[in-house]
C-alpha positions, 0 to 999 in steps of 0.5 A, a space after each residue: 770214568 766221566 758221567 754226565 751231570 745237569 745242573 740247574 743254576 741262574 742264568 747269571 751265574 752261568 755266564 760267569 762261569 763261562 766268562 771265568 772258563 774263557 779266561 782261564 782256558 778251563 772247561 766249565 765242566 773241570 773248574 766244577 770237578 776242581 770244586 767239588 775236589 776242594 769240597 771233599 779235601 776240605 771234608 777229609 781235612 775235618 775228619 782226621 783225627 789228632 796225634 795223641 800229643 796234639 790231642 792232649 794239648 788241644 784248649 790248653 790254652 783256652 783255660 789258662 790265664 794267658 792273654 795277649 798282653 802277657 804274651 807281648 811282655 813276655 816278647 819284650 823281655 825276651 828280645 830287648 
């Protein structure tokens, strides 16, 4: 079910919206719900939780002795 929203913004953001909406054939109305899916899939993204495995190897790195000059010596070898 569609309900109403007012909303307050500044005059020139609204033309933009209205300039946005005609060259993209979208209502402002639906690039508005567009957004605020975007927001809440954003939101749902944040509050997954981890596999166990995942979760056990989260800042694994962060501890280790591993810096970017390691990792591209160990390229080299690895390739050339």
């Amino acid at each position: 079910m569609n309900t109403k929203l007012t909303l307050r913004l500044d005059e020139h953001l609204i033309a933009s919206a209205k300039e946005y909406s005609a060259k993209t054939g979208k209502s402002v109305s639906k690039i508005v719900s567009d957004f605020f899916v975007v927001i809440r899939n954003e939101k749902l993204k944040k509050t997954r939780s981890l596999t166990p495995t995942v979760q056990s190897l989260k800042g694994i790195i962060k501890n280790s002795n591993f810096s970017k000059d390691n990792y591209k010596s160990y390229l080299e070898n690895k390739h050339l």
